[in-house]
VEXPAGU-196464 format. One record per residue (C-alpha): x, y, z; residue number from 1; residue in three letters. Coordinates in nm, 3 decimals. Layout:
N
    east   north      up torvex vexmi
       X       Y       Z    NUM   ala
...
# end
This chain:
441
    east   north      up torvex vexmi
   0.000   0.000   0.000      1   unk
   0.122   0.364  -0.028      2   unk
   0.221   0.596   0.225      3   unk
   0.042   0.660   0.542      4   unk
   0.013   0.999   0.718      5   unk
  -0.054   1.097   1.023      6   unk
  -0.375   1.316   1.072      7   unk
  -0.355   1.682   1.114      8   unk
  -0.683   1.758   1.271      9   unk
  -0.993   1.910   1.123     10   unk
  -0.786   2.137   0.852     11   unk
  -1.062   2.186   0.545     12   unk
  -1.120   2.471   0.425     13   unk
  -1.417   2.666   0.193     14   unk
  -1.412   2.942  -0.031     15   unk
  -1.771   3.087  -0.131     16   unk
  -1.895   3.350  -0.321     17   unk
  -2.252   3.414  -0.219     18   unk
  -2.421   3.453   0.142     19   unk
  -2.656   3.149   0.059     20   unk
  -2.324   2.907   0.026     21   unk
  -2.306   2.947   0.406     22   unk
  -2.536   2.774   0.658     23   unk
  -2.481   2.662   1.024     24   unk
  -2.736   2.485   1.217     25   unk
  -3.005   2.625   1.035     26   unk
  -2.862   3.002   0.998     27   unk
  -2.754   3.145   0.729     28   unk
  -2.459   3.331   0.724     29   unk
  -2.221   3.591   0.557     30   unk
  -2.003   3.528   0.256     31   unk
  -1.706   3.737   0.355     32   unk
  -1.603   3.974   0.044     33   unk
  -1.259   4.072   0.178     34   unk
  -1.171   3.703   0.234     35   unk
  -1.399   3.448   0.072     36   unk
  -1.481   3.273   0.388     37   unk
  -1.827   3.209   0.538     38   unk
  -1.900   3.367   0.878     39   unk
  -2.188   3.328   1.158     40   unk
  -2.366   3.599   1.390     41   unk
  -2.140   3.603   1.726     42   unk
  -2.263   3.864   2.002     43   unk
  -1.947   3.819   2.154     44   unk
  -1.738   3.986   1.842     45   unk
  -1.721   4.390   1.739     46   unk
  -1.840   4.342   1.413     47   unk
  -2.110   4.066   1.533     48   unk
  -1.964   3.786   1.321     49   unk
  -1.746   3.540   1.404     50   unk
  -1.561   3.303   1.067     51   unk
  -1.684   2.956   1.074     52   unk
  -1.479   2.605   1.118     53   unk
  -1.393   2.574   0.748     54   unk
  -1.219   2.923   0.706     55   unk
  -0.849   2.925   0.636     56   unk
  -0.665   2.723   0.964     57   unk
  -0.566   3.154   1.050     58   unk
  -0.862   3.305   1.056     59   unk
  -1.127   3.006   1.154     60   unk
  -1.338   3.103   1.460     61   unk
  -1.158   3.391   1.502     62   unk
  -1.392   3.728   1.486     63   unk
  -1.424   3.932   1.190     64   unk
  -1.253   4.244   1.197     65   unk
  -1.468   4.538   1.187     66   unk
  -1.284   4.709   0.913     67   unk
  -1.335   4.395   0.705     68   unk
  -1.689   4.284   0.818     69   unk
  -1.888   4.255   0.508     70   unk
  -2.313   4.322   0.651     71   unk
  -2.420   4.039   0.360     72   unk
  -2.722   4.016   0.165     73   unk
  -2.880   3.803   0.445     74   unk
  -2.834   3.912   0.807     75   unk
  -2.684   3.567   0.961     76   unk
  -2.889   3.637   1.294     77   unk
  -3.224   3.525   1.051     78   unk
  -3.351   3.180   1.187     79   unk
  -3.414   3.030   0.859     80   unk
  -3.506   2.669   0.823     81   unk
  -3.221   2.501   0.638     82   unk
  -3.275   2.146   0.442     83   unk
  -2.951   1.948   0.565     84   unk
  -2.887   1.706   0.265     85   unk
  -2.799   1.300   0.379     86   unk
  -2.448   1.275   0.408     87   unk
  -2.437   0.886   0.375     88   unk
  -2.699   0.661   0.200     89   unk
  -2.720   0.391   0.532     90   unk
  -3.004   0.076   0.533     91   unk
  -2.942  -0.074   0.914     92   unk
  -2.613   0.124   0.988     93   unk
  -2.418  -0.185   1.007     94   unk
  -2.307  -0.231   0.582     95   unk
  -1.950  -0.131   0.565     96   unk
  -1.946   0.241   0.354     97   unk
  -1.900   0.145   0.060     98   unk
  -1.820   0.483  -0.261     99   unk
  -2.069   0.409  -0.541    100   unk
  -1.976   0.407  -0.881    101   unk
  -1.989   0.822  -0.849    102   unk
  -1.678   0.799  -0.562    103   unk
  -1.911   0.920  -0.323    104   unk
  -2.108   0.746  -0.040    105   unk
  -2.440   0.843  -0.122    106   unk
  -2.670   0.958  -0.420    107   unk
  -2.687   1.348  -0.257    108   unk
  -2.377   1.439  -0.176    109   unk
  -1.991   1.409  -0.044    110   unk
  -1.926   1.278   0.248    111   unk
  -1.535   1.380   0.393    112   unk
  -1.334   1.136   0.582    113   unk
  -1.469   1.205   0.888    114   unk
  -1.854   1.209   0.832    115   unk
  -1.884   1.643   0.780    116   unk
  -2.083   1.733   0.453    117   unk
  -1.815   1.881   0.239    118   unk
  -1.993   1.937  -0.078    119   unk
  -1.881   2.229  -0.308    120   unk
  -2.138   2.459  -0.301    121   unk
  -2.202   2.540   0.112    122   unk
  -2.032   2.507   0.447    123   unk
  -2.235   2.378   0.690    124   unk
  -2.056   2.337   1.062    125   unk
  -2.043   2.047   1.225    126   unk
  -2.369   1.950   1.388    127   unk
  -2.311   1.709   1.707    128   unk
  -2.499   1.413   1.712    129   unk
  -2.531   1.403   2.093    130   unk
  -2.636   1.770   2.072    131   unk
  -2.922   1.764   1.736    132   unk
  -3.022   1.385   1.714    133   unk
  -3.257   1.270   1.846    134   unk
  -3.364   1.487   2.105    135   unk
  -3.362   1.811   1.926    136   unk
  -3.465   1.683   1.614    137   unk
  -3.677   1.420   1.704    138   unk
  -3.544   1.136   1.468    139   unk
  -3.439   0.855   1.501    140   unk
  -3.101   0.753   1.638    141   unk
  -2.773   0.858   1.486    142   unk
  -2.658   0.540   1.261    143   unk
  -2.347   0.333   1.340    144   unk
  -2.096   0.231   1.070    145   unk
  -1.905  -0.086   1.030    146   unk
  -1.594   0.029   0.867    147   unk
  -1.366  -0.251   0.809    148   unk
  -1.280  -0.585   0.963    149   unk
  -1.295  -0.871   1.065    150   unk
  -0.923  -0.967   0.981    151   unk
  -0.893  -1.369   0.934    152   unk
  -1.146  -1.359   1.207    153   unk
  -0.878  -1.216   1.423    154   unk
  -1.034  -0.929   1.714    155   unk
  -0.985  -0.546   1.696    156   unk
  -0.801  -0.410   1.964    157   unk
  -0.656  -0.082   1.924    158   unk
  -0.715   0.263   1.697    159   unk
  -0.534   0.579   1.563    160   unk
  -0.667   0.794   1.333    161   unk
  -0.438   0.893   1.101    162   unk
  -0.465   1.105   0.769    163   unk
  -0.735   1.018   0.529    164   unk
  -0.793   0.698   0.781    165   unk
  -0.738   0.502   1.038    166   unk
  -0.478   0.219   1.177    167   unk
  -0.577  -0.050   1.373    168   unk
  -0.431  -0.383   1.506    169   unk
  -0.561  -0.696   1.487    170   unk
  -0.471  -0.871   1.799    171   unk
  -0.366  -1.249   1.697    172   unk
  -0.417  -1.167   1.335    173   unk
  -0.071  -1.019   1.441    174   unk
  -0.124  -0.723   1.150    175   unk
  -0.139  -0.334   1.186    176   unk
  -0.434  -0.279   0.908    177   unk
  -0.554   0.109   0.733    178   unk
  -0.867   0.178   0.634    179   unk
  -0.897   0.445   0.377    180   unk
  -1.199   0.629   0.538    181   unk
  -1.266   0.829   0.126    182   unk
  -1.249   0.450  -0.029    183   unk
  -1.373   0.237   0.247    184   unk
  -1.067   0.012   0.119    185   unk
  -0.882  -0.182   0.418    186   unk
  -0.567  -0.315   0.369    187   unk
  -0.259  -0.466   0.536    188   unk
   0.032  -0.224   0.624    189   unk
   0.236  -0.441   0.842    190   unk
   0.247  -0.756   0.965    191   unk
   0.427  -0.859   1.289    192   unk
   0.561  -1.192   1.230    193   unk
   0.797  -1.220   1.557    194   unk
   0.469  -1.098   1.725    195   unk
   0.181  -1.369   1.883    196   unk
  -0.013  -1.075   1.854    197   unk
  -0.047  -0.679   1.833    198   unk
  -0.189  -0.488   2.082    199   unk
  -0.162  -0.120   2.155    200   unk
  -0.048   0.099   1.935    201   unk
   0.077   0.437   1.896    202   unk
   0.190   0.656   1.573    203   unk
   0.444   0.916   1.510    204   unk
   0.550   1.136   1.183    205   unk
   0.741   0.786   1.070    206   unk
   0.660   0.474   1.229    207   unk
   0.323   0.279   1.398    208   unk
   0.483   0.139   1.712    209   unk
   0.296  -0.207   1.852    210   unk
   0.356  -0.473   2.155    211   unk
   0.299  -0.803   2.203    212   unk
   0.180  -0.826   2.542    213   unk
   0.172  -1.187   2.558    214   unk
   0.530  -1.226   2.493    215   unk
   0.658  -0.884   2.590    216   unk
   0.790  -0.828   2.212    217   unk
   0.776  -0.391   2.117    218   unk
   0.829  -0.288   1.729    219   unk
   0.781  -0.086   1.485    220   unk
   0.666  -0.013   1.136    221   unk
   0.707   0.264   0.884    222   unk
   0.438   0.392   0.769    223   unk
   0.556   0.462   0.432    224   unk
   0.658   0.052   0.314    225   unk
   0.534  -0.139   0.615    226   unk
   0.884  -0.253   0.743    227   unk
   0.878  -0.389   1.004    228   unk
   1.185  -0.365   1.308    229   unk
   1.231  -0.519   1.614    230   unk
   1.268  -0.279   1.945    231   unk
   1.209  -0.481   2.257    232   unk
   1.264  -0.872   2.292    233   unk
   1.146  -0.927   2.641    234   unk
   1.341  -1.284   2.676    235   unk
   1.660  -1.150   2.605    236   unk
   1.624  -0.806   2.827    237   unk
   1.460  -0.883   3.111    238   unk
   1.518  -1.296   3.160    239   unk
   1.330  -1.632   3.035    240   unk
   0.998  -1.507   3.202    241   unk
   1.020  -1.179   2.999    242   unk
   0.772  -0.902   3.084    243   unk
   0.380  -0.838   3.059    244   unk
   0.414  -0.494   2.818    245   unk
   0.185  -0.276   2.835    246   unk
   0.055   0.065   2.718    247   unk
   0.322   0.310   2.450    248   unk
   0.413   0.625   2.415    249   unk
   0.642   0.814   2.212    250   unk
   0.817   1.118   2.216    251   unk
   1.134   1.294   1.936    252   unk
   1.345   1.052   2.055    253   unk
   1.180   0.733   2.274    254   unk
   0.961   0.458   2.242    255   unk
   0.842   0.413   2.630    256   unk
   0.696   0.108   2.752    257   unk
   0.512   0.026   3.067    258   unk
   0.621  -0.314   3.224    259   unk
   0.346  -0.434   3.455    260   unk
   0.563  -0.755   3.523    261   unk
   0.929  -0.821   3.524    262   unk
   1.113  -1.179   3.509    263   unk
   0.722  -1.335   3.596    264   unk
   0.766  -1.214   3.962    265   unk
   0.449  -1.010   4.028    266   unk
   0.397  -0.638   4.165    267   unk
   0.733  -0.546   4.002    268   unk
   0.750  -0.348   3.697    269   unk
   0.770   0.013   3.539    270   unk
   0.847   0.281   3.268    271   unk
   1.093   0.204   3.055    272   unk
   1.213   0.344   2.674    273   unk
   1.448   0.236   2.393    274   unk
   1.556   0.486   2.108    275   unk
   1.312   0.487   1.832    276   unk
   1.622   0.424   1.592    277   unk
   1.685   0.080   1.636    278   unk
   2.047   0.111   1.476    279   unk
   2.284  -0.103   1.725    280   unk
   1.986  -0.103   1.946    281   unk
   2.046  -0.499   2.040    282   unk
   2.403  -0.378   2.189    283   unk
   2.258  -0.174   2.472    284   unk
   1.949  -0.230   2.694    285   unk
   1.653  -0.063   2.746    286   unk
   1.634   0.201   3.019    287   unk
   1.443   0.160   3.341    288   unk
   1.267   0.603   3.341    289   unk
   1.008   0.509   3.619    290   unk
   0.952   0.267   3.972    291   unk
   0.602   0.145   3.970    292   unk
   0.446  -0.209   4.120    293   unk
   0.331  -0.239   3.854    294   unk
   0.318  -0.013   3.558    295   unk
  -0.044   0.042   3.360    296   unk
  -0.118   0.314   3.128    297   unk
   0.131   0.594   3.005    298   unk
   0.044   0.892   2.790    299   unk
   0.286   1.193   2.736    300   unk
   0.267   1.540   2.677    301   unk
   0.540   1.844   2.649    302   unk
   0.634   1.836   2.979    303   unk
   0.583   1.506   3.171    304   unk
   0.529   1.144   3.169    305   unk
   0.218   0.988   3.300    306   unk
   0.185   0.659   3.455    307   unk
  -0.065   0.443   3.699    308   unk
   0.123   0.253   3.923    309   unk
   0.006   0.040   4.164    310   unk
  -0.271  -0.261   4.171    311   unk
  -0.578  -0.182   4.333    312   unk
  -0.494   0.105   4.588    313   unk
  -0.382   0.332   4.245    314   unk
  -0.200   0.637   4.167    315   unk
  -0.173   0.839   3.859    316   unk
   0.229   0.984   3.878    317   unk
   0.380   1.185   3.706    318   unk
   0.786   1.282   3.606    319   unk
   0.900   1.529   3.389    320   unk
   1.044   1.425   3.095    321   unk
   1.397   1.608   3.188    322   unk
   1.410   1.421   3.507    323   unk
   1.372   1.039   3.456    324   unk
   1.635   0.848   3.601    325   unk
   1.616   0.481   3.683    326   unk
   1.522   0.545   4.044    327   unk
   1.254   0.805   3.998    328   unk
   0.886   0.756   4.140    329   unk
   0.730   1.042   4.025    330   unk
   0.524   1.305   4.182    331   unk
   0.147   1.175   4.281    332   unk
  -0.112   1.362   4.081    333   unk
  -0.426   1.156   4.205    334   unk
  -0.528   0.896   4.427    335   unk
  -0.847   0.645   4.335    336   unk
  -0.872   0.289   4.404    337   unk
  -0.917   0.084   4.064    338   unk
  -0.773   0.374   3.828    339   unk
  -0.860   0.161   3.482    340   unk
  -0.778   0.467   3.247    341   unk
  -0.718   0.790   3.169    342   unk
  -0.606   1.087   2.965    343   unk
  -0.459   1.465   3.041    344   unk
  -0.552   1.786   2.854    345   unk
  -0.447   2.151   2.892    346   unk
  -0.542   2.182   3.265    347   unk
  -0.666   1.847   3.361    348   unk
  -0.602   1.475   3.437    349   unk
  -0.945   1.300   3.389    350   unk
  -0.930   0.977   3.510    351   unk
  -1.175   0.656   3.606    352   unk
  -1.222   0.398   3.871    353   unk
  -1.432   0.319   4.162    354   unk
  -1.706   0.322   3.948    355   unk
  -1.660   0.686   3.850    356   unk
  -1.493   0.973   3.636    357   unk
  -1.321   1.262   3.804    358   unk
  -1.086   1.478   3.713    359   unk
  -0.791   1.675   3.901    360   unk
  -0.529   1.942   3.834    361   unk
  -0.257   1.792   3.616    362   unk
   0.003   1.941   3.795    363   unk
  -0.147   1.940   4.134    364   unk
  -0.109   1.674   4.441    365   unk
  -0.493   1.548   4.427    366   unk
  -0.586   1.897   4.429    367   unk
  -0.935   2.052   4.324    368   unk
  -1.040   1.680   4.314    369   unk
  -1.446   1.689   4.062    370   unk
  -1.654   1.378   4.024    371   unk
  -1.758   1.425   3.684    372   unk
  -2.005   1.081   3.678    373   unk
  -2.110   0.771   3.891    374   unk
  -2.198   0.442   3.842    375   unk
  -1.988   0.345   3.542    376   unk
  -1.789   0.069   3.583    377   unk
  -1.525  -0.105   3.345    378   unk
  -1.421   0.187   3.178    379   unk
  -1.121   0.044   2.957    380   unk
  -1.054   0.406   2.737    381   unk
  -1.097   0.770   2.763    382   unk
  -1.021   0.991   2.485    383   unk
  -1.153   1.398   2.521    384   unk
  -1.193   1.700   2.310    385   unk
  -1.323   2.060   2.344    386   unk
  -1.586   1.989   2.537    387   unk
  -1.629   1.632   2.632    388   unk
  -1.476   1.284   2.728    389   unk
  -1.563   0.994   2.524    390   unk
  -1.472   0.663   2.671    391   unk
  -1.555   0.235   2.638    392   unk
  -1.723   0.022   2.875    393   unk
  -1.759  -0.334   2.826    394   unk
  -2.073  -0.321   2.586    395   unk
  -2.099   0.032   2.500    396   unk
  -1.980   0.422   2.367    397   unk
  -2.064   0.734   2.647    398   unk
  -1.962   1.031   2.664    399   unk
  -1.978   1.302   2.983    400   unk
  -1.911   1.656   2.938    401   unk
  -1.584   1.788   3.053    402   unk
  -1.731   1.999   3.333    403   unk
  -1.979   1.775   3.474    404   unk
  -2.316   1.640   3.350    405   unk
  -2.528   1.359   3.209    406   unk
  -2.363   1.048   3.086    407   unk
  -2.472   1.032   2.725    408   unk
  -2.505   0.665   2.614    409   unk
  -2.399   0.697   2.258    410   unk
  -2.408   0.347   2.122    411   unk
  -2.390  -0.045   2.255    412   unk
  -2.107  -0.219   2.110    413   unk
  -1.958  -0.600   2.175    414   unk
  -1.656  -0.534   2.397    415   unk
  -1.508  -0.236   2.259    416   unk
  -1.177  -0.117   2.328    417   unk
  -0.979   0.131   2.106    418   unk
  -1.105   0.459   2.079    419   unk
  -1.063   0.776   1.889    420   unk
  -1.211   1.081   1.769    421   unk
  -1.270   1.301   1.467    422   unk
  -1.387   1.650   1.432    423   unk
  -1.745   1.479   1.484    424   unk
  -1.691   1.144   1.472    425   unk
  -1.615   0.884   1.709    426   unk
  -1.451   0.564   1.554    427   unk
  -1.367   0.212   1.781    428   unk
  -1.256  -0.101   1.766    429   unk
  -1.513  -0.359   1.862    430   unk
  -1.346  -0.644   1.953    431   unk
  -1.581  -0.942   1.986    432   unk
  -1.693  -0.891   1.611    433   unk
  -1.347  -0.792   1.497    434   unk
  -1.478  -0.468   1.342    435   unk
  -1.372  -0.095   1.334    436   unk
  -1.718   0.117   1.388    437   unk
  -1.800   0.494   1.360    438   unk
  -2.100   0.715   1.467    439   unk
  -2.152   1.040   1.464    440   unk
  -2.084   1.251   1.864    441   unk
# end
């Protein structure tokens, strides 16, 4: 297969000409003279309008400048009823999108890669699913998409959205597989043949990274030919029992690793990383970053490494990426009993167990400590944007907004576990049927 690369976000763009090219939610809007860009009534701006989500990446939901701000031959405060055309032609929302002979994915219009109507002729924003269907509009429920899989009736376990698709492993099908989300065309990038099976994976500007947690094997793959290279050999680094591997990260340099067992002796493990260039690699060990008994879960960001350590009785810790030495435990960011999962943004660490989501300050000492929900149990994956988490259970999709609300039950799946999300799309890998699935938020 040809190249894959990795996504850049929401980054399309729309030119128009007339006001009646721009619609949002069932406004119409302003067709920008000095810029070509559509923009939407915003009380909060000087000139009243504020550009919409498909301007250029440098001026998108910024305000208009009043010098600039063009009054339009519609005022974009009317409340005029707008026909939304069907982005996808779906029977039961489980057929796999298919393009008809047209290259499109249904007899109306174009669908993008990630579900937003991006016909020529108008932008409309993004409309929520969680937010417009089917309370507000009274319809019936959003449709779910089978995307791809099985694979040699292998499971899917993990998910990355990439661009113009998505990776995914296969568990003991032992492969790293893309779907083309403008085709609907999956196909093999890499398969792991030291591997019993892939697992988690993660993605940089090069490689896909995967382990084999049953035999404590990392590697990696390019993305551009599908080599495959061998990183981590559990046997021959940490003794004949080798190691339980489990969650990646990467950073410029490292692949890190979270050991949750170490020479089959239980309760000891932690972080540990290997350069991403393998070159003389199997001359020199892998470095032990971070203590833990044992090691689950590990994310990154600019500034520190992330880790739950501990079994039962749990911590989220956290070191900064500047300070990891081989006898560092980290700083304590929160304490829950049964921490299963969880991810950091800007400000927060959002994190479940005990049956519930809370968040705390990320670089706090269980400080300003917010139960977000209750009574959820088995959460295996949180993922978040703007405004909300998104995370599996074991048979279905919620979500919970960031602040504090209603659990929003978006879907019931078969053991799901990967997850990952789109501009409004939420794609995961289902792993009792082997399939990769998508709905709208």
């Amino acid at each position: 297969m040809g190249a894959v690369l990795l996504a850049g976000g929401c980054n399309s763009t729309f030119t128009c000409s007339t006001d009646t090219q721009c619609t949002a939610q069932g406004r119409l809007g302003i067709c920008q003279p000095a810029s070509g860009f559509c923009s939407f009534g915003d009380g909060d701006c000087e000139s009243g309008q504020r550009y919409g989500a498909l301007a250029d990446n440098g001026v998108a939901g910024a305000c208009v400048p009043v010098e600039v701000a063009g009054t339009g031959s519609t005022s974009a405060n009317d409340s005029a009823d707008v026909a939304q055309a069907s982005t996808t032609d779906i029977d039961d929302g489980t057929s796999p999108v298919v393009p008809d002979s047209s290259g499109t994915t249904g007899p109306d219009s174009e669908a993008s890669s990630d579900g937003l109507d991006s016909s020529s002729d108008t932008e409309s924003e993004p409309i929520c699913c969680h937010a417009e269907c089917p309370r507000a509009c009274g319809s019936s429920d959003c449709p779910t998409l089978t995307l791809a899989g099985p694979v040699n009736g292998s499971r899917a376990v993990d998910i990355v959205l990439v661009d113009g698709g998505l990776l995914w492993s296969s568990g003991q099908g032992r492969t790293v597989e893309f779907t083309d989300l403008d085709t609907g065309v999956t196909s093999t990038l890499a398969t792991f043949s030291d591997h019993m099976s892939v697992s988690s994976i993660v993605t940089d500007a090069a490689y896909v990274y995967a382990h084999d947690p049953e035999d404590g094997i990392v590697s990696r793959a390019s993305l551009a030919t599908g080599e495959v290279t061998l990183l981590v050999t559990a046997p021959s680094i940490f003794g004949a029992n080798g190691a339980d591997i489990g969650e990646l990260a990467v950073d410029d340099t490292y692949v890190y690793f979270a050991v949750q067992t170490l020479g089959g002796i239980g309760g000891i493990g932690g972080i540990w990383r290997v350069p991403k260039d393998a070159r003389g690699f199997r001359r020199s060990a892998p470095q032990l970053v971070a203590l833990a008994q044992p090691a689950r879960d590990i994310t990154l960001d600019d500034e520190f490494l992330y880790y739950i350590d501990g079994d039962g009785s749990d911590e989220v810790r956290r070191i900064a990426v500047d300070e990891l030495t081989d006898d560092t435990s980290g700083a304590m960011v929160v304490r829950q009993d049964n921490i299963t999962a969880f991810v950091v943004d800007g400000d927060f660490i959002y994190y479940a167990g005990q049956d519930t989501i809370g968040r705390a300050d990320r670089l706090g000492s269980n400080d300003n400590i917010e139960t977000l929900a209750t009574d959820v149990d088995n959460i295996r994956k949180i993922v978040v944007d703007e405004h909300n988490l998104y995370f599996t259970a074991s048979d279905s999709i919620s979500s919970v907004p960031k602040s504090g609300g209603p659990v929003v039950d978006l879907v019931t799946s078969d053991d799901p576990l990967g997850l990952a999300l789109g501009c409004d799309t939420v794609y995961w890998a289902e792993s009792a049927t082997g399939t990769i699935r998508s709905r709208l938020k």
